[in-house]
C-alpha positions, 0 to 999 in steps of 0.5 A: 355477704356484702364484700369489698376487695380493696386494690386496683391490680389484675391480682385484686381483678382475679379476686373479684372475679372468682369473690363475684362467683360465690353464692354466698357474695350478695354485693361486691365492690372494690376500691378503687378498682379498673376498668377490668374489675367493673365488669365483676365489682361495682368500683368506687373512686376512693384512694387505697389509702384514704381510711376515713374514707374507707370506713364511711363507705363501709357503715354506709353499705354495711359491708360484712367482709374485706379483701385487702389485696396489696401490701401497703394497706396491710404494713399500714394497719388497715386490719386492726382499724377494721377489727375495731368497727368489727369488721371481719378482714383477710389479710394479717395485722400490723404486727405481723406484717412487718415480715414484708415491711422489712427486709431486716427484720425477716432475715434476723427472724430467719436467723433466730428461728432456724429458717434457712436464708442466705448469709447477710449483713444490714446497713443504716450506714451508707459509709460502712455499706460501701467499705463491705462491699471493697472485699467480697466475692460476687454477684451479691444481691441488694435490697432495700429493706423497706416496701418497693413494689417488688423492685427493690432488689439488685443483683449485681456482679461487681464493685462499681455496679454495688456502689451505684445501687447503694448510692441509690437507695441510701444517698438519693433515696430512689424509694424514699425511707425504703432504703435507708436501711439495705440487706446484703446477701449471698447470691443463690443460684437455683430455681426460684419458686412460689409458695403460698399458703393460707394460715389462720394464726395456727392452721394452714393450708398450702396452695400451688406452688407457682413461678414468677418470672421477675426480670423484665426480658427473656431469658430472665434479663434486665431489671427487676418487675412487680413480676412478668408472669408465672405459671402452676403447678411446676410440672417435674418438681419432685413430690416431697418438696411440699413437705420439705417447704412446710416443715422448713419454711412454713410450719417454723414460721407460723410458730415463731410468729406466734411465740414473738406475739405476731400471730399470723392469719392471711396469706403466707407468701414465701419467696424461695429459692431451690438449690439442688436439694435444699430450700432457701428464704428469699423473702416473705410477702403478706398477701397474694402475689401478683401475678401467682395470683391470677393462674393460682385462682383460675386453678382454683375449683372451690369458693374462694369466698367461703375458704377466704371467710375460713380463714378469717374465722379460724377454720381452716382445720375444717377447710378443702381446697379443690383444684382443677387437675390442669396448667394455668399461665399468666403472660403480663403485658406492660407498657414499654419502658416500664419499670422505668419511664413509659408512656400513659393512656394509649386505647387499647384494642381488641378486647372485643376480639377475645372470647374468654371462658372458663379457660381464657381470662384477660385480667386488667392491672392499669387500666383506666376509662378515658373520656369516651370511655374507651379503656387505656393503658393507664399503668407499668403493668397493664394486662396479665392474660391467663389460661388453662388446659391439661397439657403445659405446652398446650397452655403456653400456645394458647395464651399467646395466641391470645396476647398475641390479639391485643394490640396498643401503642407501646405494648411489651410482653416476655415471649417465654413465660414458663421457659425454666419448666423443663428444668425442674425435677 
């Protein structure tokens, strides 16, 4: 097959790499992909977004198969463009992707459906938003209902911080029309955990469960990321959760896919929150998360290609997935400053210097080639570093000491990824 991976992050980095391995991928491109991608794709400088663009590229190279890694092709219909040129793609249909689209929409389809979620309430209306909040207990959490790269949600302690946040998003448009409309919830407190599964309109199959770390300091402080890291399989976690995650979450939510017409095929990403003994929604994504993805795919012992080309074609009743009986955990190196201001394209160094094998990765996000064709660190989220090995403490030495080599003006990284692990049974 000649395949194409749409998307420029150490998520789309880890799909080409493990795509590039399949005896069944004759020629692999990305668009527009990094520096990281070219040493597993061949990339091609087209923007994400520029379908017409898209589409000549793939008549032109006859392309058989496409991986859509983020989101915003996905709410955009990219798949139903493709289906119509007869293009087989990964990732679900407009209709179904309004699960990540909208923050409103997923918590009255909880609500209709059964699926457990935290209490809430919707606003279009700044004023009306603003009266709510005069008389509730917190913290309460914020969100904008609409796409915000994994940064449009606050949790917030008091009156004054709500009103700020609010301000924000409804008033001065800090994400445009994502936040015209937000979602008021409860505030959890629990362990928050990764569930993807692969789902092909009616059959699915759950992958390790994973944890993001989404707050930009240790000890989970500071704003909100696109996520700092994140480690699987939870270790300690008792047995019966995955059960319990496919029969509250998983299974209810393929069915009333279903039954409201929005018949469901890529990857079911559900964000939940673990409170004591009882499973909560927090929110859907429509692709693989990133960074789950990278420790996800470095565990992952069977084709990518052909299980990614099942589940297109509806064969996931006929599909194994085989797992390395290990640990992997990814640590993301950003440029300081972000998710607000950083500064750009400093030369990342030594590289060179990491000897990367089947147990030590280094996937690239932004990264771009400068001039002299050094690579430099273009973007928020720069590096995401992942290894493996049987033993959790193991795995977190070893991929420190490989972050730990890698040096470029203005580097940050958390000191603690996978630090909740002890905690939980």
């Amino acid at each position: 097959m000649k395949v194409l991976v749409l998307g420029s992050g150490g998520r789309e980095h880890a799909l080409c790499w493990a795509i590039s391995k399949s005896p069944l991928c004759e020629k692999l491109f990305c668009i527009p992909g990094n520096a990281g991608i070219n040493s597993e794709a061949e990339c091609v400088n087209i923007k994400i977004n520029n379908f017409n663009s898209i589409k000549k590229f793939i008549k032109k190279e006859k392309i058989n198969f496409v991986v859509v890694g983020p989101e915003e092709p996905l709410v955009n219909g990219i798949v139903d463009k493709l289906k119509k040129l007869k293009i087989k793609t990964f990732g679900p249909n407009k209709k179904a992707s309004i699960l990540e689209s909208s923050k409103s929409f997923t918590k009255d389809f909880c609500k209709r459906n059964n699926i457990p979620t935290a209490s809430y309430k919707k606003f279009k209306n700044y004023r009306k938003a603003i009266n709510y909040i005069q008389n509730i207990n917190y913290p309460i959490v914020i969100k904008a209902s609409g796409l915000a790269a994994g940064k449009g949600v606050f949790i917030l302690k008091n009156k004054s911080q709500s009103k700020k946040i609010l301000k924000d998003l409804m008033v001065k448009k800090k994400f445009g029309n994502s936040g015209k409309e937000v979602v008021i919830e409860d505030y959890l407190i629990g362990e928050e955990i990764s569930s993807l599964a692969l789902v092909d309109g009616k059959n699915y199959i759950p992958l390790l469960l994973s944890q993001d770390h989404k707050k930009i300091f240790e000890n989970d402080k500071g704003p909100n990321t696109g996520g700092m890291g994140a480690y699987c399989p939870l270790p300690y976690l008792k047995r019966n959760i995955q059960n319990k995650i496919n029969k509250e979450i998983i299974e209810p939510t393929i069915k009333a896919m279903n039954k409201e017409e929005r018949p469901f095929n890529g990857i079911l990403y559900s964000g939940l929150m673990l409170v004591k003994e009882k499973i909560y929604l927090i929110e859907y994504n429509v692709r693989f998360g990133d960074p789950e993805c990278q420790p996800l795919i470095f565990l992952l012992k069977s084709d990518l290609l052909k299980v990614l080309n099942n589940c297109v074609s509806k064969k996931l009743n006929k599909t194994k997935i085989k797992w390395k009986k290990e640990y992997a955990l990814s640590v993301v190196m950003v440029n300081k400053g972000y998710p607000n201001k950083f500064k750009k394209n400093s030369i990342i160094k030594n590289l060179n210097l990491i000897n990367e094998d089947q147990n030590t990765k280094v996937f690239h996000s932004g990264t771009s080639l400068d001039n002299q064709n050094k690579i430099v660190a273009s973007g928020g989220r720069v590096l995401t570093v992942t290894s493996s090995d049987k033993n959790f403490n193991s795995v977190k030495k070893k991929v420190y000491q490989t972050v730990k080599k890698l040096k470029w003006k203005n580097s940050f990284f958390r000191k603690d990824i996978g630090f909740r692990a002890k905690k939980l049974k």
